[in-house]
Each structure stands twice: as C-alpha cells, then as structure tokens.
C-alpha positions in Angstrom: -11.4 -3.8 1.6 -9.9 -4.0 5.2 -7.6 -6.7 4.4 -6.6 -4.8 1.0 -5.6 -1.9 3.3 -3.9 -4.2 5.5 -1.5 -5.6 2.7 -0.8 -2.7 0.8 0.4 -1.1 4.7 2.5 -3.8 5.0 3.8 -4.2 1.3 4.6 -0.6 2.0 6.9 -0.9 5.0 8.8 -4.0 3.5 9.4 -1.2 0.6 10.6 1.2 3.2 12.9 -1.3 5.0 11.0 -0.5 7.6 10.2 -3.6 10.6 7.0 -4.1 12.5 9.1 -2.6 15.4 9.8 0.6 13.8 6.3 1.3 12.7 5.2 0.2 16.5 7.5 2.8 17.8 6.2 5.0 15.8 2.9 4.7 16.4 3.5 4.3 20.1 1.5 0.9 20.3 3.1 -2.5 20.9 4.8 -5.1 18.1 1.7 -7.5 18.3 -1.0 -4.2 18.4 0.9 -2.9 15.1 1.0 -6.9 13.5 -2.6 -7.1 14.4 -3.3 -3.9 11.7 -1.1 -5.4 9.0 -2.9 -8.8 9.0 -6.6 -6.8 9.1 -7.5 -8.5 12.4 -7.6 -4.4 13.6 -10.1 -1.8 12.0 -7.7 1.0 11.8 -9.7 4.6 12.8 -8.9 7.6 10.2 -6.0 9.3 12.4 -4.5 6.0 12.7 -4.5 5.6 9.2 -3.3 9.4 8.4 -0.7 8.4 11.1 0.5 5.1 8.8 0.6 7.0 5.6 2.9 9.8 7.0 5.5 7.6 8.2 5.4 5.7 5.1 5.6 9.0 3.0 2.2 7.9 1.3 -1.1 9.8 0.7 -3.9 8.3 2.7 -5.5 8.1 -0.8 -2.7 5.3 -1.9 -3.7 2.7 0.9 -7.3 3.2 0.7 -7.7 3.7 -3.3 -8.6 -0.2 -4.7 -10.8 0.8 -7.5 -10.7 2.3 -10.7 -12.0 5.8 -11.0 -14.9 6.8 -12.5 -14.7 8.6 -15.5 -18.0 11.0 -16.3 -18.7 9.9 -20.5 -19.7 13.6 -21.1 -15.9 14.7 -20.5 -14.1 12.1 -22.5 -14.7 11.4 -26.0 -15.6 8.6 -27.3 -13.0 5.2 -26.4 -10.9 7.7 -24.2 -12.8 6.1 -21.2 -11.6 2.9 -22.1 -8.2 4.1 -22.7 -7.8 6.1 -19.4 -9.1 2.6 -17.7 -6.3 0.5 -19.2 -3.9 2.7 -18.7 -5.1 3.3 -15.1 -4.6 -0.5 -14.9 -1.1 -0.7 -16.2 0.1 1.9 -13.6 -1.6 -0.2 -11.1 0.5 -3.6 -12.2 3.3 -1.8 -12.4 3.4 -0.3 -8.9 2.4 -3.7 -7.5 5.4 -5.4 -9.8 8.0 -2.4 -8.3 6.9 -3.3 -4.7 7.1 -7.3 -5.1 10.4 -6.5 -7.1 11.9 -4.7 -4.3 10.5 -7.1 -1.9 12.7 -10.0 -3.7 16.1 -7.9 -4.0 15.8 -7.8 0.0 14.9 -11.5 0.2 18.0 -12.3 -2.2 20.4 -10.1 0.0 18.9 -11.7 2.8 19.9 -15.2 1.9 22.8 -14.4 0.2 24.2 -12.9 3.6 23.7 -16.2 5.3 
C-alpha cells in the first residue's frame, strides 16, 4: 500500500505542474527527503500526509483510498452491488487515464520545445 501512496502523490504533482522542489519547499524538508516519499523508501506520518494532500488540493481519502468500497447487501437490491462496483471501477480507470493523459501532453510540450 505504501508504494500505492507513493505513486498516486507523485502522479499527483506531475498533474499539478508541480516539481519535487516545490513540494520540498513546501513541506520544508530537503529535494532528496521529499523524493525519498514519492519513491515509498519514507513511511509518511498522518500530518505529513494531510500536509501533501492540501498542497495538492486533494482529500487525504484520494491518496490513501486503493480499494473498492464495501457495499452492505441489505441496502442495495439485488445486482445494484454489482453495478455500483463496476461503475466504481470505471471512475477509477478514468481518473488514472486523465492523470497519465495529462502527464503525456506535458512530455509532448516538453520535447516539442527542444
């Protein structure tokens, strides 16, 4: 799970245009303390983690949320559970397809300004 949180923080900042430097600024820590987060080498305390998600305008929920709710079967009907868990699903490809999307719009401009 650690390195889960670890890549959506980082797929995050790309998404924000944001650098390794900026979030290190942010947090007050060094470039390599901040990089050591990102690639999960660092377990990252609760008010560090609050801290992340503020400055990446997310809810703590959204970089710690890797699973799939559960759904109670006495408050769905019969195949709605099903339905709520695929469609759960799609939301979840298409938020990971928006970030990697945005992520190769920067790489294009990136090599296109070269």
């Amino acid at each position: 799970m650690k390195q889960k949180v670890a890549e959506k923080i980082r797929l995050a900042r790309l998404a924000k245009n944001l650098s390794q430097q900026n979030m290190a600024d942010e947090l007050n820590i060094t470039v390599a303390a901040y990089s050591n987060i990102e690639r999960g080498i660092t377990d990252i305390s609760v008010t560090r983690l609050y801290q992340i998600a503020g400055i990446l305008e997310l809810f703590i929920e959204d970089l710690l949320t890797t699973e799939i709710p559960v759904v109670e079967e006495s408050t769905v009907e019969n195949g709605s559970s099903n339905i709520a868990h695929q469609l759960y699903m799609l939301i979840q490809e298409v938020q990971s397809l928006k970030i990697k999307t945005d992520l190769l719009e920067k790489e294009i401009l990136l090599l296109k300004s070269k």
